[in-house]
C-alpha angles and dihedrals in degrees: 000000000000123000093242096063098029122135115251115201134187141202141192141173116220144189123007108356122245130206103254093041090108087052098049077050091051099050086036095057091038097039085048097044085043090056088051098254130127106243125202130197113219102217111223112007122273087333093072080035086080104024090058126161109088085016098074110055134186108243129224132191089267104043092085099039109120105033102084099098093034127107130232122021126311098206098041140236138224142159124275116200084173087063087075091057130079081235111070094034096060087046083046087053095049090051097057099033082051083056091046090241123136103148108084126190113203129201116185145087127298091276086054089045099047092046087052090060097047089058093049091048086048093045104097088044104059094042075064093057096051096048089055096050088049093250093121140025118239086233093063095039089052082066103060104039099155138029114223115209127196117177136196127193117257103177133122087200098069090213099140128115121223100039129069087223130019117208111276098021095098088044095054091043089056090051088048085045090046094052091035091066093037089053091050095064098057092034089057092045086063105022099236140147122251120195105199111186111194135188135273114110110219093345111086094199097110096045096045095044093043089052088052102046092043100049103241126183103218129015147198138198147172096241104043106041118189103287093229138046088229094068105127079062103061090033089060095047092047080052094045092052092048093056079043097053089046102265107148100188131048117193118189124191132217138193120207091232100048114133136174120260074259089057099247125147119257107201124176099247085064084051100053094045080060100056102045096040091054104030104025085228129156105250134179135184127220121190103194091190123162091001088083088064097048137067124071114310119263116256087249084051084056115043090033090054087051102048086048090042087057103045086048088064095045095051093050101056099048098048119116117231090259096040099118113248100274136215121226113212149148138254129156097002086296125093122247130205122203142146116302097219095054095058101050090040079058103045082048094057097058087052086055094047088057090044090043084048082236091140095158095060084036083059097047094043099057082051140250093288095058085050092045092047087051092052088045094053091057103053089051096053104058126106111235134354124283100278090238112031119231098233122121084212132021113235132183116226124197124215128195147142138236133185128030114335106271113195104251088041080109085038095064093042095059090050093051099042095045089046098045096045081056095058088050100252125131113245124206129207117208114199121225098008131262085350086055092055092042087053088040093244094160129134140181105255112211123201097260091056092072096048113135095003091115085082108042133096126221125036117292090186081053114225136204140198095239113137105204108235129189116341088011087074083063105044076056085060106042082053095050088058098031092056089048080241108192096180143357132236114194116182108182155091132285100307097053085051087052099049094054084046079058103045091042094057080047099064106091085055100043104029087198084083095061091104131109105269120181134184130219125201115243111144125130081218096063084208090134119113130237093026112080080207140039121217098246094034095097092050096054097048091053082048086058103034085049091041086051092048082068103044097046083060098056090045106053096071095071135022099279148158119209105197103193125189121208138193128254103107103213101001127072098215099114097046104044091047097048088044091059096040090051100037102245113171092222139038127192120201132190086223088063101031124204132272132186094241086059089059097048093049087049089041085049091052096037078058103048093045100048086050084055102055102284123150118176123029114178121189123189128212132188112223098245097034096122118344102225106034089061128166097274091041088053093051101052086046090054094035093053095051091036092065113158097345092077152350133241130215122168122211113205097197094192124167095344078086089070101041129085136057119316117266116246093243082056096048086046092054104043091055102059092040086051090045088058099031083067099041080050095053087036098057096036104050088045082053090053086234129159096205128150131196154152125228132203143154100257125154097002107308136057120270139187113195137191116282090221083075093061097098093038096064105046145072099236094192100063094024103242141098130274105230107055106169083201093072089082097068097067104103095043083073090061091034094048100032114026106061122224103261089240093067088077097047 
């Protein structure tokens, strides 16, 4: 492509800053210079948009190394009050024009993008105006007869209609979760009340997932206002029962937002007056404010900002003139593409709804999730059970894990116990998995057992990778029977999945088996079909990507190759993912093995790019990827031909990747797979049905399949599924993070 006919692209980032936005940038510059573009970065917004000069700067390859894992937005942002004149738009339109741009990628909220549009619809306009004012010559505007506009969401709020996440949302939820813990400790000590109010505008996703993930006790939010107008009532009760069930912290949470049915604000200070006027209690409030914004993205932040920033490029390039401004998002763990303009007229009209008091239509517009996550919530937060239990019929439902510890294992147990106490059954705990029931190691959970275990990594039932054999088939039986046992909750990796296999295809042999089982996905290696992701996966891939943070800083004083080995056993999940959220320039999977001919092509590379100024080169292996070339093996390899030109460290990460509290992503999750997983067992075992099954979150929607289909949709051998949507990703690592060799000519 010649230069004078090359495509210049620019990109901005807009409005308040979101963790992921350096990432988007990043995809946005290499995707560009790989397909062969210029590509500029507009400092500061659409501010920089019309002061152009210095503001608006030609990218290379290296420009944007180094961003990837920081917060905030590189290349600023600011607000432009000139952007909302003619003038500065048409100032706006002779800066980029002067620069031959005339593709914008946008990153920013539905204000940013609509302003975006508005620019685009006024563009040939304005080119006119400039002609005629003798700004610009009629040869120059000919060529650049549109402006072609692509956006992506940069909002913590996740307000956004259109994506499942907006950049930024998960990141700020970490920052809520990780206060919230840290609230609860002291709280608990003194046995106060804290009132946290949290961000979000008109959208209540941060407050009702924060409350979720972090365990409150009380929340409000803009779309579901308290149903009554006695409502500090009914609040300092729910209060009074928690001190008086032995609760000794109660967390509310607030979002900024929140209003009466009347439409008047709630803040926290009112709030507090209540508590403490009614219940004499010790309250603080907390206002978590813009640190909700700041800190290092999430991995999800990360990898989920590159793959949009890239598809925003893409997309870009290859539009035609009359092709609509589009919006990149996200749904389902694949991008989606659709028209600017619909999404913010949609994620207008649920601001409307809340103005207009319609909370119903509010409700149903932010999705049945949103709705399910708000019934869930609470059920949880209740104080104690119903005092009569709605079931026709009593039954007596059994939990336990198998497989390694995932964190939300405890996470899921809270959330069964609590919901089927609620519906008046009796709920069983079985220590130490499939051995514990063997031994008869079994006891009634209450409601209070499983308090602050939302929160908390590990497995607090134990667990254990033991696969009965023999006459063990048959003990499982006697206790079945023995404990009265009515269903079956298993929440584990593949060898629990492979022992109710086992006990299902028994039945017809042990009629003790003939009970609804049900099996629910927590394993740090996601390698479990029918659920796109694991509870515990997320966890484990924050654990990596921080664990990597350190390492890359150690590594950029000198000429170095970090070679780090991750878990995951037969699937690459974990090391994909982490490779594209930390920027390593190669990946090795156990789907596509490893041959010596690979490691002399990236040794090749590693030597050719560290002669030519490199610093740092990480390189990121999963455990079972090949048997014999094995870590240590790699980096001797590396470290002999690298000879003086670099140095090689390996960094094995090891079980650190399953410790540590659960993500929020992975406390979300594993409540509403523990909320269906009961009504599953529930409405089965009233039935009188034997059914089995597995359930996940797979295209969109949960799902709970047949677990007849369970060795039909995996790959035995290696112990994963078939199917793995991940697997898609793989080349972004080499396009984003390896650059083309004639960069450097």
């Amino acid at each position: 492509m010649s230069a004078a006919k090359k495509i210049k692209i620019g990109v901005l980032t807009s409005g308040g800053d979101a963790q992921g936005m350096n990432a988007a940038v990043r995809a946005v510059v290499r995707t560009g210079i790989t397909e062969g573009c210029e590509v500029y970065a507009i400092y500061e917004g659409y501010e920089g948009l019309i002061r152009g000069g210095d503001f608006i700067r030609k990218m290379d390859w290296d420009s944007v190394g180094g961003i990837l894992h920081r917060g905030g937005t590189a290349i600023g942002t600011a607000r432009s009050p000139g952007f909302r004149t003619r003038e500065g738009l048409r100032q706006g339109v002779a800066n980029l024009v002067a620069q031959g741009i005339d593709r914008l990628v946008v990153i920013g909220g539905d204000g940013s993008l609509r302003g975006a549009q508005e620019f685009r619809e006024e563009w040939p306009g304005l080119l006119k105006e400039l002609v005629e004012a003798g700004q610009l010559s009629k040869a120059v505007a000919a060529r650049h007869p549109h402006l072609g506009i692509v956006g992506l969401v940069g909002s913590i709020d996740n307000d956004f209609s259109g994506t499942d996440m907006t950049i930024g949302a998960d990141s700020a939820l970490h920052r809520i979760t990780e206060a919230l813990d840290a609230i609860t400790s002291t709280a608990a000590s003194h046995q106060r009340t804290f009132v946290i109010e949290v961000m979000g505008r008109h959208c209540g996703y941060l407050a009702l997932m924060g409350a979720i993930a972090g365990s409150a006790d009380w929340v409000f939010i803009p779309e579901n206002p308290p149903e009554d107008d006695d409502w500090p009532t009914r609040m300092c009760e729910a209060m009074r029962a928690g001190r008086a069930s032995g609760r000794r912290d109660s967390l509310i949470i607030l979002a900024e937002g929140s209003r009466d049915r009347a439409g008047n604000a709630i803040t926290a200070d009112f709030i507090k007056q209540l508590i403490e006027e009614r219940l004499g209690e010790d309250t603080r409030v907390t206002i978590l404010g813009h640190v909700q914004r700041g800190g290092a993205p999430s991995a999800f932040d990360r990898w989920m900002s590159t793959l949009m920033g890239y598809t925003a490029a893409r997309e870009l390039i290859q539009a035609k003139p009359e092709r609509e401004s589009q919006v990149i998002g996200i749904r389902e763990n694949r991008v989606t593409i659709t028209p600017l303009m619909q999404g913010v007229a949609e994620t207008r009209t649920v601001a409307e709804a809340i103005k207009a008091q319609e909370y119903e239509r509010a409700m149903a517009l932010r999705g049945g999730s949103f709705t399910e996550a708000f019934r869930t919530l609470r059920t949880l937060v209740q104080s104690r059970p119903p005092q009569a239990g709605s079931a026709p019929r009593p039954l007596r439902l059994a939990i336990l894990h198998a497989g390694g510890p995932a964190p939300g294992m405890n996470t899921a147990v809270r959330v069964a116990v609590r919901l089927g106490i609620d519906h008046g059954h009796t709920m069983l705990g079985v220590r130490h998995g499939f051995q514990g029931l063997i031994d008869g190691d079994v006891h009634e959970m209450d409601w209070m057992s499983v308090s602050g275990w939302a929160t908390t990594g590990g497995a607090e039932l134990g667990t254990n990778r033991k696969i009965p054999r023999g006459p063990e088939i048959y003990q499982l039986a006697r206790r079945l029977e023995e404990f009265k046992i009515d269903g079956l909750l298993m929440i584990g990796g593949w060898t629990g999945y492979d022992i109710c296999y086992k006990l299902h295809s028994e039945r017809y042999n042990y009629p003790a088996f003939n009970i609804p089982m049900i099996c629910l996905p927590a394993t740090i290696n996601n390698n479990l079909p029918g659920s796109e992701l694991s509870i515990g996966s997320d966890t484990a891939l924050n654990n990596i990507v921080d664990a990597i943070d350190r390492i890359k800083q150690s590594a950029v004083a000198s000429r170095r190759c970090f070679v780090v080995e991750v878990m995951g056993r037969g699937c690459g999940y974990l090391a994909l993912m982490s490779g594209l959220a930390s920027g390593a320039e190669r990946v090795y999977l156990p789907e596509e093995g490893i041959t010596l001919s690979d490691m002399q092509k990236d040794i090749d590379e590693m030597i050719y790019w560290f002669q030519h100024g490199k610093r740092l080169s990480l390189v990121i292996r999963n455990e079972k990827s090949n048997p014999i070339y094995t870590t240590s093996f790699m980096c001797s390899l590396f470290e002999e031909e690298g000879g003086d030109i670099f140095e090689v460290r390996q960094s094995i990460l090891g079980h650190l990747q399953q410790g540590g509290s659960p993500s929020p992503f992975d406390r979300i999750q594993a409540t509403r797979l523990a909320v269906r997983c009961v009504d599953f067992l529930i409405d089965r075992a009233l039935q009188g049905s034997a059914d089995s099954a597995f359930i996940g979150y797979q295209d969109g929607r949960v799902q709970i399949i047949d677990l007849e289909e369970f060795p039909r949709r995996v790959d035995a051998e290696h112990a994963r599924p078939k199917q793995q949507w991940w697997m898609e990703l793989r080349d972004l690592t080499r396009v984003l993070n390896q650059p083309p060799r004639e960069l450097s000519d």
